[in-house]
C-alpha positions as CSV (number, residue, x, y, z in Angstrom):
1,X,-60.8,-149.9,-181.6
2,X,-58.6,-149.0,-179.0
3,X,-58.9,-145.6,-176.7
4,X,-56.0,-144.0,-178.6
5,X,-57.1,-145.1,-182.1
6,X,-60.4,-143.3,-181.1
7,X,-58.6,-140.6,-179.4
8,X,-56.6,-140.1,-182.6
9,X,-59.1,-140.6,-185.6
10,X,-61.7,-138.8,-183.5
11,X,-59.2,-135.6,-183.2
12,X,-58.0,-136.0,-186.5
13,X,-54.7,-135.7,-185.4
14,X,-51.6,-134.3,-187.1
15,X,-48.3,-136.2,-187.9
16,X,-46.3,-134.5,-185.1
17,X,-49.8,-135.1,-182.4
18,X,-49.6,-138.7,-183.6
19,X,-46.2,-139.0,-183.1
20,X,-46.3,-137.8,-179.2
21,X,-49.2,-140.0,-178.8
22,X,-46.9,-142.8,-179.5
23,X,-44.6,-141.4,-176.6
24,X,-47.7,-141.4,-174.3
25,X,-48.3,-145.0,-175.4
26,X,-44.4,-145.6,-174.3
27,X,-44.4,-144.2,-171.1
28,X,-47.3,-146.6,-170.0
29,X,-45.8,-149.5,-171.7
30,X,-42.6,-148.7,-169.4
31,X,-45.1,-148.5,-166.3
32,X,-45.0,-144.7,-166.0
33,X,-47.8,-142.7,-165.7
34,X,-47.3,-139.8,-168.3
35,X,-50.1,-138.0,-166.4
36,X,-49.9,-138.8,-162.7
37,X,-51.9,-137.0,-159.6
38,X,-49.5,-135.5,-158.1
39,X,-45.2,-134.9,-158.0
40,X,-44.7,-135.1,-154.6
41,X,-41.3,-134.8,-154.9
42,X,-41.8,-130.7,-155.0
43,X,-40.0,-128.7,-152.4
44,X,-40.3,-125.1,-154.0
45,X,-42.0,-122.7,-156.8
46,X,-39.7,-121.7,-159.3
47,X,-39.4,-118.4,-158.0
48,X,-38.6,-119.3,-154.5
49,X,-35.8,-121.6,-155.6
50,X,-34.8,-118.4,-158.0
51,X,-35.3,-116.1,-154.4
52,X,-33.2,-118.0,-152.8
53,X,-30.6,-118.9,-155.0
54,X,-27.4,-118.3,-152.8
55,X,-28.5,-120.1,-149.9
56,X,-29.6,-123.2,-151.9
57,X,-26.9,-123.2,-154.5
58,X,-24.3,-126.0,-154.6
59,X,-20.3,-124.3,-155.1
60,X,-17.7,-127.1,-156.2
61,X,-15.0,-124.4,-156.4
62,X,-15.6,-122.9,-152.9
63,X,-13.1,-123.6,-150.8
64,X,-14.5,-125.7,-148.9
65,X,-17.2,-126.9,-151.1
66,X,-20.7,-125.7,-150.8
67,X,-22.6,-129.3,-151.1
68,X,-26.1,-127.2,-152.0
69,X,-29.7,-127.9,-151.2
70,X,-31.6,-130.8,-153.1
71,X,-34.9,-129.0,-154.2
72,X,-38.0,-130.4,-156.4
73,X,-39.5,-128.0,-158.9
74,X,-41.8,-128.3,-161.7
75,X,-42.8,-126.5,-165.2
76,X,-43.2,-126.2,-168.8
77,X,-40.4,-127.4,-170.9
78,X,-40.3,-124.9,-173.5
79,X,-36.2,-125.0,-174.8
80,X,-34.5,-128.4,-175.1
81,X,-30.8,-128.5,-176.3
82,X,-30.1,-131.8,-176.4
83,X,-25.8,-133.1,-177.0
84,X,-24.0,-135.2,-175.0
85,X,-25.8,-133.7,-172.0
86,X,-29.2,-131.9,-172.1
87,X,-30.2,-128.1,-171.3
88,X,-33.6,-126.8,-170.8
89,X,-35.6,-124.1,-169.5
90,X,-38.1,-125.0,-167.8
91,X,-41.0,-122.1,-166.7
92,X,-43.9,-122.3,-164.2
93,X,-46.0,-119.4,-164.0
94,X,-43.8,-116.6,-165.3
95,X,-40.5,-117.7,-164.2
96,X,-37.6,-119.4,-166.0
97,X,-35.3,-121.6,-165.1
98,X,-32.5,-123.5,-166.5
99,X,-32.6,-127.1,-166.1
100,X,-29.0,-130.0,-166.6
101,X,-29.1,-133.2,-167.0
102,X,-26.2,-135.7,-167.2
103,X,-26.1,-139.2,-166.4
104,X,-23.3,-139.0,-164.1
105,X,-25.8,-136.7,-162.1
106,X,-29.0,-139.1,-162.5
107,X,-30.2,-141.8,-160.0
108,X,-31.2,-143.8,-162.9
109,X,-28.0,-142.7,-165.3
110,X,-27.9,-143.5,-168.6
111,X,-31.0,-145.1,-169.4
112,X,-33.4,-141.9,-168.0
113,X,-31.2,-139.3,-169.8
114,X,-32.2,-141.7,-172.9
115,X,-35.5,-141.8,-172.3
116,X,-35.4,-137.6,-171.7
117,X,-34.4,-137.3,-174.6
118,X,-36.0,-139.7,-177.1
119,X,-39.7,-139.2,-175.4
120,X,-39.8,-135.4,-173.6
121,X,-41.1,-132.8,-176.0
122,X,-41.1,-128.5,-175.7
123,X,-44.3,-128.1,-173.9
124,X,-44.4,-131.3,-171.6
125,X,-44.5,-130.4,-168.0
126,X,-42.1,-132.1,-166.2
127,X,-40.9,-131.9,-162.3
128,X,-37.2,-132.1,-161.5
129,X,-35.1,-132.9,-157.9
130,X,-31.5,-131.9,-157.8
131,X,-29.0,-128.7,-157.1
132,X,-29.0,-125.3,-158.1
133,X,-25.7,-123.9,-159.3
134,X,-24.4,-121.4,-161.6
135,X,-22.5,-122.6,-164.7
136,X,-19.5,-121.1,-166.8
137,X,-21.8,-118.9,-168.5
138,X,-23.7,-117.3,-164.9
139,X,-26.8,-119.2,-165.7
140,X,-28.7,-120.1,-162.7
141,X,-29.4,-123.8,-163.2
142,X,-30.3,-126.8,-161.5
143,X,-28.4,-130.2,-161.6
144,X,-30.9,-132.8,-162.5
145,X,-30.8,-135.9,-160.5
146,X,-34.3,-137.3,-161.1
147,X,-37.1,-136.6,-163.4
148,X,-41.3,-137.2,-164.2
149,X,-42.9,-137.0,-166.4
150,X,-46.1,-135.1,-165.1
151,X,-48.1,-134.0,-168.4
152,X,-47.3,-135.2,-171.9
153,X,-48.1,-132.3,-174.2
154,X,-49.6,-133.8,-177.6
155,X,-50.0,-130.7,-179.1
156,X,-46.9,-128.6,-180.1
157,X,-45.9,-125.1,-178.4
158,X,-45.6,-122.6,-180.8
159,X,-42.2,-121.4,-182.4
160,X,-40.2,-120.1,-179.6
161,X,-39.1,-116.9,-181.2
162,X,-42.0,-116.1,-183.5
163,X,-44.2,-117.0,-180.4
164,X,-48.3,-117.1,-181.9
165,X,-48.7,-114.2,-183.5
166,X,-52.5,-114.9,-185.5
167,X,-54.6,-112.5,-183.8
168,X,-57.7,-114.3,-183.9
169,X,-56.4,-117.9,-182.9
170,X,-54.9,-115.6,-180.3
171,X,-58.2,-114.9,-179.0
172,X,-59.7,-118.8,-178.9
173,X,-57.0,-120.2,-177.6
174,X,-55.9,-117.9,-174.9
175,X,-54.1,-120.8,-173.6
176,X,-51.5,-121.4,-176.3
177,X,-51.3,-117.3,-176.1
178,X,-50.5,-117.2,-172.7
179,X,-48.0,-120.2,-173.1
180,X,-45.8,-118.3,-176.0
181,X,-46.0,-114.6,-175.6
182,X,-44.9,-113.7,-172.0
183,X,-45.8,-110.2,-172.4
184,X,-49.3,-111.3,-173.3
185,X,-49.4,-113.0,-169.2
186,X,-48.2,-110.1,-167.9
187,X,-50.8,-107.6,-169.3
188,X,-53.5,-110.1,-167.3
189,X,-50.9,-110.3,-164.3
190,X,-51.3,-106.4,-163.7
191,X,-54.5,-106.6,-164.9
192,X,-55.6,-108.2,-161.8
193,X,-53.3,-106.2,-159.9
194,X,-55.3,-103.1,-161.1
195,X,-58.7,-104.5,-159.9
196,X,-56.9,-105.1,-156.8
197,X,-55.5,-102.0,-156.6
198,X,-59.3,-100.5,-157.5
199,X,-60.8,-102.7,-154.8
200,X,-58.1,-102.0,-152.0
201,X,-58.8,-97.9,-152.9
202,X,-62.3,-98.3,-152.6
203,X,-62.5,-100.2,-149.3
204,X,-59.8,-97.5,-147.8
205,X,-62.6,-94.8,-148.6
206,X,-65.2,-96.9,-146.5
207,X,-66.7,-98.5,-149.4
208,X,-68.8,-101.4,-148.9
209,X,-68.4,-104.1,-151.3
210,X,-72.2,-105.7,-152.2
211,X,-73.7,-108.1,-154.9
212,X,-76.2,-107.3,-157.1
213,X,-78.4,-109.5,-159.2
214,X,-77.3,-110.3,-162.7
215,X,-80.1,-111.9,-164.0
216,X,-83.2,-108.8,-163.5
217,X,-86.5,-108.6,-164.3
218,X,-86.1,-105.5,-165.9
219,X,-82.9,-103.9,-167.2
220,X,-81.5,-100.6,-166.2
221,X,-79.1,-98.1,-165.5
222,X,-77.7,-97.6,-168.9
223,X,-78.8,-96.8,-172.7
224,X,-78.2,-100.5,-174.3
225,X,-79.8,-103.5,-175.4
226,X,-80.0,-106.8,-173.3
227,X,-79.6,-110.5,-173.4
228,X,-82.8,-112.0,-172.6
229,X,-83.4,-115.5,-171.3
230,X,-86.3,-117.2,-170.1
231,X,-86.4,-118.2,-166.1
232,X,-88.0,-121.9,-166.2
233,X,-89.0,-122.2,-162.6
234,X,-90.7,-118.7,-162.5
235,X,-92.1,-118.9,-166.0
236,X,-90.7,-115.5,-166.9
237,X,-88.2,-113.4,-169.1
238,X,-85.4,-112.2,-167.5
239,X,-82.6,-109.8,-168.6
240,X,-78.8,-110.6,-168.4
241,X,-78.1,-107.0,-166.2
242,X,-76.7,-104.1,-168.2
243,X,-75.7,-102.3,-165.6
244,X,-76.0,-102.5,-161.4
245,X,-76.8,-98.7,-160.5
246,X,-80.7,-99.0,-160.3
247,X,-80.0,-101.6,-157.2
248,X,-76.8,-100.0,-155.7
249,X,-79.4,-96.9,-155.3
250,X,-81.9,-98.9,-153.7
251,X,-79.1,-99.8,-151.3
252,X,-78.3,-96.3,-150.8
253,X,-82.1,-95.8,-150.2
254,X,-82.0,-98.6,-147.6
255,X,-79.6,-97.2,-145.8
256,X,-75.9,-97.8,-146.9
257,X,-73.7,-94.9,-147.1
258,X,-71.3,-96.1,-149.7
259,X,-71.2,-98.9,-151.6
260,X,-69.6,-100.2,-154.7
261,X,-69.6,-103.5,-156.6
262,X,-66.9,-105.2,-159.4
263,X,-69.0,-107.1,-161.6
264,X,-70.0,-108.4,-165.5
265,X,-72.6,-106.9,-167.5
266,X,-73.6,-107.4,-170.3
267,X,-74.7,-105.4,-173.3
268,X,-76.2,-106.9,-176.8
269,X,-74.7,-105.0,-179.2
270,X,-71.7,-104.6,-181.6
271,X,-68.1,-105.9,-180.8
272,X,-65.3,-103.5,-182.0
273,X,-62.0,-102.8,-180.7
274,X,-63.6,-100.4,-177.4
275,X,-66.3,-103.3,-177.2
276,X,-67.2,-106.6,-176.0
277,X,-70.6,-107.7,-175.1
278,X,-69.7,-109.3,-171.6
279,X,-67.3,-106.6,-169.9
280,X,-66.2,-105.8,-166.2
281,X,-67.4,-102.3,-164.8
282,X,-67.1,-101.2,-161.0
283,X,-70.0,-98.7,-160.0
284,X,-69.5,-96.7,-156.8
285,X,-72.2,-94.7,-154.8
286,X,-71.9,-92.2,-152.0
287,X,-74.3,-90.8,-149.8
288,X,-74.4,-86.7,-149.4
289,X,-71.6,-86.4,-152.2
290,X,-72.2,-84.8,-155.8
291,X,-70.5,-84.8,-159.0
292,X,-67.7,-82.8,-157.5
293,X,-66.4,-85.2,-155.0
294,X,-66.9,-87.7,-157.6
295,X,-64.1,-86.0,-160.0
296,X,-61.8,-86.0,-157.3
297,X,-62.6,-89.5,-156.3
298,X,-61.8,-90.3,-159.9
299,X,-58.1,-88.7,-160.0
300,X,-57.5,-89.7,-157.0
301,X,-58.1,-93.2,-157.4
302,X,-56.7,-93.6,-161.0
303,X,-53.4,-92.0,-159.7
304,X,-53.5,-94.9,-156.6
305,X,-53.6,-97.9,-159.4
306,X,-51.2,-96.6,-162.1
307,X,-48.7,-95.4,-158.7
308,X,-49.2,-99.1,-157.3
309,X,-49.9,-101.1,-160.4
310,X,-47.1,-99.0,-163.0
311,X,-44.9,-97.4,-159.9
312,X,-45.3,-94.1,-162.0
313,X,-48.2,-91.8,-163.1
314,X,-46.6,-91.2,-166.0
315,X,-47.9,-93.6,-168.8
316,X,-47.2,-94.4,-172.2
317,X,-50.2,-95.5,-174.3
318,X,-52.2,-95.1,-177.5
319,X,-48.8,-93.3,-178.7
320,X,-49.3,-90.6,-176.0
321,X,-47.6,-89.9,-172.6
322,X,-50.2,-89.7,-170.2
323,X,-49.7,-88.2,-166.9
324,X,-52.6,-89.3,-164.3
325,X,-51.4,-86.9,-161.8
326,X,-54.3,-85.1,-160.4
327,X,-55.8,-82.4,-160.6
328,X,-57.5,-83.4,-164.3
329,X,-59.1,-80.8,-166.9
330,X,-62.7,-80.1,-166.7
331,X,-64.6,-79.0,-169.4
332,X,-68.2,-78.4,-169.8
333,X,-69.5,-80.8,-172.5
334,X,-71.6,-77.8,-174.3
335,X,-68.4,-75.8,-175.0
336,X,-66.2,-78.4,-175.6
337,X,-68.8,-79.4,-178.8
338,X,-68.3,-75.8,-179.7
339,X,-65.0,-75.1,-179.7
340,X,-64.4,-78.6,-181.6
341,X,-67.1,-78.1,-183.9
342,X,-68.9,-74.2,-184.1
343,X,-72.2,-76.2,-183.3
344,X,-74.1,-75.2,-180.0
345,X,-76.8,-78.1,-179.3
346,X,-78.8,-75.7,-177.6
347,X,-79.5,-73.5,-180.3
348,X,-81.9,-76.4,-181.9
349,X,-83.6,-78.0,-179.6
350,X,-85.7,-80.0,-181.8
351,X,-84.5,-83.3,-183.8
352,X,-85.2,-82.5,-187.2
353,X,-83.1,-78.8,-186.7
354,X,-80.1,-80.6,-184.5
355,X,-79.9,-84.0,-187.6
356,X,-79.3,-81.3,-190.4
357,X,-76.6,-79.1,-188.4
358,X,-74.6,-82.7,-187.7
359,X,-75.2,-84.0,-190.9
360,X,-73.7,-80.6,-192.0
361,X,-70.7,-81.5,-190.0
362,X,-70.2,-84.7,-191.9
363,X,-71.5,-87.4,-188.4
364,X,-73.0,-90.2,-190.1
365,X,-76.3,-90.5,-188.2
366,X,-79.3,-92.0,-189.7
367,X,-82.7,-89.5,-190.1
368,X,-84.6,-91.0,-187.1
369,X,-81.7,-91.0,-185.1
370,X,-83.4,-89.3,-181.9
371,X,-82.0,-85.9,-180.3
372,X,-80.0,-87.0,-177.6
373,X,-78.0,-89.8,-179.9
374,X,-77.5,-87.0,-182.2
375,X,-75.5,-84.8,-179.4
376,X,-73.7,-87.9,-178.3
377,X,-72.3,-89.5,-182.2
378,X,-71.2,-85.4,-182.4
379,X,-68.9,-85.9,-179.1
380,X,-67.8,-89.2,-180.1
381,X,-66.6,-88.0,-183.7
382,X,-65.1,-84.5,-183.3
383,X,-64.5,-83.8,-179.5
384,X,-63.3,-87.2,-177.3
385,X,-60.6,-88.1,-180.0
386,X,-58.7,-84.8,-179.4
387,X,-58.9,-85.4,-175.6
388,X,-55.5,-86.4,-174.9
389,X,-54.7,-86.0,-171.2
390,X,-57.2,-86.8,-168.4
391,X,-60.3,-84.5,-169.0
392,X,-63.4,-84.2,-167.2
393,X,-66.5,-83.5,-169.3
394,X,-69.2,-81.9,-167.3
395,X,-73.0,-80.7,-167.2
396,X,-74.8,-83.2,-169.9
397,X,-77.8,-82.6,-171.7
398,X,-80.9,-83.8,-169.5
399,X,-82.0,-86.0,-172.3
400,X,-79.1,-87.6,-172.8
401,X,-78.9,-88.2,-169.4
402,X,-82.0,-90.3,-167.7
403,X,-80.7,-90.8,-164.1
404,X,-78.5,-87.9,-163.4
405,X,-80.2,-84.7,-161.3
406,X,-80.6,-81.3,-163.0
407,X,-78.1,-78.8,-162.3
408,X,-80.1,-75.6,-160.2
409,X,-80.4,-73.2,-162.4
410,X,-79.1,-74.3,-165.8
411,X,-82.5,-75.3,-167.6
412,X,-81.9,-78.7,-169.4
413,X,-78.8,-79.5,-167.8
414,X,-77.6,-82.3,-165.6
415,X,-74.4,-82.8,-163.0
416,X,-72.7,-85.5,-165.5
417,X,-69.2,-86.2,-166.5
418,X,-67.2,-88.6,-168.1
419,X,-63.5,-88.8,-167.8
420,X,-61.8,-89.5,-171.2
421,X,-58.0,-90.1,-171.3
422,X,-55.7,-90.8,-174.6
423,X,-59.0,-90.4,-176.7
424,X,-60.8,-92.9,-174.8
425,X,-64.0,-92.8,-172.5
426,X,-63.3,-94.5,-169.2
427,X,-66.3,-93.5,-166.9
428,X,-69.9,-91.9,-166.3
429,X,-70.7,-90.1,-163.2
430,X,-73.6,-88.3,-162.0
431,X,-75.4,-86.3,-158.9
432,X,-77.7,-88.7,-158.9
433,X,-81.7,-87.9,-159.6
434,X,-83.6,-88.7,-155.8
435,X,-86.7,-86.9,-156.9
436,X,-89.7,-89.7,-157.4
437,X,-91.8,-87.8,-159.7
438,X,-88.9,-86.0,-161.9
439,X,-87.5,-89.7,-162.2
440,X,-90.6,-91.0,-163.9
441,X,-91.1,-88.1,-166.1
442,X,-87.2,-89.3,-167.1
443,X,-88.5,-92.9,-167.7
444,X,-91.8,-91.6,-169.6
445,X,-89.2,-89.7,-171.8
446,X,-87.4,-92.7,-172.4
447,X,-90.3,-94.4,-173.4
448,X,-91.1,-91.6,-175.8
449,X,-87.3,-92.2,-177.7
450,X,-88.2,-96.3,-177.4
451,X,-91.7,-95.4,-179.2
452,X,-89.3,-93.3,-182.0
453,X,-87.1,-96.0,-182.9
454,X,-84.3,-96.0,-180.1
455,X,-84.2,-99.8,-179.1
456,X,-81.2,-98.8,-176.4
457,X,-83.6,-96.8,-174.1
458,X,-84.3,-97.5,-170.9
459,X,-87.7,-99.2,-169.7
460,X,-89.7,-97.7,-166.8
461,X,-88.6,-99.2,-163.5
462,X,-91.7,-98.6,-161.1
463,X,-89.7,-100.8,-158.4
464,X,-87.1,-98.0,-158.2
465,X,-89.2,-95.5,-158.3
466,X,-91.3,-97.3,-155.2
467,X,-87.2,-97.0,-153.7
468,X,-87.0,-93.3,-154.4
469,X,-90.3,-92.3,-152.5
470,X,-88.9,-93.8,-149.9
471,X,-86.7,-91.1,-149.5
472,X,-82.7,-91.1,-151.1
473,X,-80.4,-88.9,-149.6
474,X,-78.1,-86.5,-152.2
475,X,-75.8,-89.3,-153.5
476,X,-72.7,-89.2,-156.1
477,X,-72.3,-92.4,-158.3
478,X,-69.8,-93.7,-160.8
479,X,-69.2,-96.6,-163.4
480,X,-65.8,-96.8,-164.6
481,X,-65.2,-99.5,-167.1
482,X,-62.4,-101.9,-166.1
483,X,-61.7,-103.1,-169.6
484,X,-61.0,-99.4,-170.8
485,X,-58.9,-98.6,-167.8
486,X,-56.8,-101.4,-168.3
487,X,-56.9,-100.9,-171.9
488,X,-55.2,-97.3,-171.0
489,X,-52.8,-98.5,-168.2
490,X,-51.2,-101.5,-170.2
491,X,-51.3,-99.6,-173.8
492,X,-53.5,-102.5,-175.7
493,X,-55.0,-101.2,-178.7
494,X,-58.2,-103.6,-178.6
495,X,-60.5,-104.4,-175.5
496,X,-60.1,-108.5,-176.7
497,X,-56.2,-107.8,-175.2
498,X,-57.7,-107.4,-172.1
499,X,-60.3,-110.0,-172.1
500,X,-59.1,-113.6,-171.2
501,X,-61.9,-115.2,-173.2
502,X,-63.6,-112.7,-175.6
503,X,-66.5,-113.5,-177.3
504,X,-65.7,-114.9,-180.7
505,X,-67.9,-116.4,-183.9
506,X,-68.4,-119.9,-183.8
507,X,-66.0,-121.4,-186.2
């Protein structure tokens, strides 16, 4: 058996797959290479020939003529109308172009516009050298004097006007997404240009961009449950990191005034549309700041990215207008669960008392659900879904809040907030705890809640705490999730619009 006999029974191809098989079968017999290394024929982008239209463009009713530049591009063939002459369009990496071929116009005449259009498919990628011009119509095109062949698709594009519109084959083949919905590029096009936007913020604030490790001994930094994996070489379990701020801290402790990092964590736990278990989160710390300059930080820098990402600050998403111009709403967290809900989580400060009041409210909690969960699934029902327009939440619960430093004079209350926009939560921030002993009384309490049935509590990190006797100065720190803020910025409805490759069953 042959390679493409393999090829084909092995794939279990399709009639249509078969029959562009065959065509990759012709091109070799004719002595072309239907995938070759290199066109080397190719003078410009797409966009560069599209720049500089004008001063390429050939003008036959000028007067003189304008003879026109010869110029090699290359794409995706994804329209073919195919008469006497041929049209296409032809796209490389966003941008369209019209493509004509004749056989007056080819080197090879006749014979290559046959072959063009018995053996080139919608979706080949092809590379073209000939003239721009602009027909009867105003259609910026280009005269096609020679063609190659430089990637035989087997597989068909989807439908050009219904595009691929099953969600979930969406999601495991971002490829064929990203080749028939053009909206769907440009959400991961600004994307980038957001984290870019982030990054470019952060460094003009004298940021230091560091790495931290994603494979840790211990996991941190966060209330969720890890990946584990074992470590061959050292002969020990390691966790995949859930979040970085237990080593941006030591950094701070070491000496660093301000430092931030752009990485993955990763988080074991369920996937829903404001979830994915591998996700991107930026953490910032800042030496001698608190939760104050934090919030300003905050509106400051989401008004940068939607100004240089958007080129307004006015959004539209999750059916809302959202204006990111600063100064946002702050609202202490305890009143805001009051005036949502009559229910003041102070007034019952043990579980048992705090489950019945919630479960009064209608949250659907389980009986052993420990106290700081039950404040928390109380936000998340009544309060966060009714705030519309950027809003800081401020001054947590201690026990809901592990690493964050108690507020002077306000017993059982930390300098937290969280900025939630559209309905949506987008960030944690803290004055972050620099006191040794009060730290591990925080992870001894965590303990307690693991001990009561809360397998997302944190572990006791005696490392850190080893970095905290050291002496930390007063710092500020903040997590914004990347996936959330884009989520807001580009109006997806489900984090997986955001992701390239989200995690998905195996089929």
């Amino acid at each position: 058996m042959d390679s493409y006999s393999s090829f084909e029974n092995g794939m279990q191809l399709n009639e249509y797959q078969r029959l562009r098989l065959d065509k990759v079968k012709k091109f070799r017999e004719l002595g072309i290479d239907p995938y070759p290394p290199r066109f080397l024929q190719r003078t410009h982008s797409v966009a560069e020939v599209l720049q500089n239209f004008e001063a390429l463009q050939k003008d036959d009713h000028a007067d003189p003529p304008v003879p026109g530049v010869l110029v090699g591009v290359s794409g995706r063939l994804m329209l073919k109308r195919d008469k006497k002459v041929v049209f296409g369009d032809l796209i490389e990496d966003g941008n369209r172009i019209q493509i004509y071929l004749k056989d007056a116009h080819l080197e090879a005449g006749e014979q290559s516009l046959l072959l063009f259009k018995d053996s080139v498919d919608l979706g080949d990628i092809i590379g073209v050298v000939g003239k721009p011009f602009i027909t009867k119509t105003g259609d910026k095109t280009i005269e096609v004097h020679q063609w190659n062949i430089l990637s035989k698709a087997i597989n068909q594009p989807p439908d050009k006007h219904a595009g691929l519109q099953d969600t979930e084959q969406r999601y495991r083949q971002r490829y064929v997404d990203l080749i028939s919905n053009p909206e769907v590029r440009d959400v991961f096009v600004k994307r980038s240009r957001i984290i870019s936007a982030m990054r470019s913020y952060l460094d003009r604030q004298g940021f230091l961009e560091v790495e931290t490790p994603t494979l840790q001994p211990l996991y941190g930094g966060a209330s969720a449950r890890p990946f584990v994996t074992h470590h061959n070489a050292l002969d020990q379990n390691f966790y995949m990191r859930i979040a970085d701020e237990l080593y941006l801290k030591r950094l701070v402790a070491g000496g660093f005034g301000k430092v931030y990092e752009i990485c993955k964590d990763f988080r074991n736990e369920g996937i829903d549309v404001r979830h994915n278990p591998e996700f991107t989160m930026m953490e910032c710390y800042a030496a001698y700041w608190d939760y104050n300059d934090v919030m300003k930080l905050v509106e400051e820098m989401f008004a940068y990215i939607a100004q240089e990402v958007l080129g307004t600050l006015k959004v539209q998403t999750r059916g809302y207008e959202v204006d990111f111009t600063p100064p946002y709403r702050r609202l202490q967290l305890r009143q805001a669960i009051i005036d949502y809900t009559g229910l003041d989580y102070e007034q019952y400060p043990e579980q048992e008392d705090l489950y019945r009041e919630v479960k009064k409210l209608g949250v659907d909690v389980a009986p052993d659900t420990v106290w700081p969960k039950l404040v928390d699934e109380t936000l998340k029902t009544f309060v966060i879904p009714k705030l519309i327009q950027p809003t800081f939440l401020y001054d947590y619960p201690e026990k809901l809040s592990p690493l964050a430093k108690k507020k002077p004079g306000v017993a059982g209350t930390v300098e937290r907030f969280q900025p939630f926009i559209a309905g949506l939560e987008c960030g944690n921030a803290f004055t972050e705890l620099n006191d040794p002993v009060d730290q591990r009384e925080r992870f001894l309490d965590q303990k307690r809640n693991q001990d009561a049935g809360d397998d997302e509590a944190m572990q006791m990190d005696l490392d850190f705490i080893n970095a905290l006797m050291y002496g930390m100065p007063p710092t500020g720190g903040l997590g914004v999730g990347i996936d959330r803020l884009c989520m807001l910025l580009l109006d997806q409805a489900s984090i997986r619009d955001v992701i390239l490759f989200p995690q998905m069953r195996n089929l």
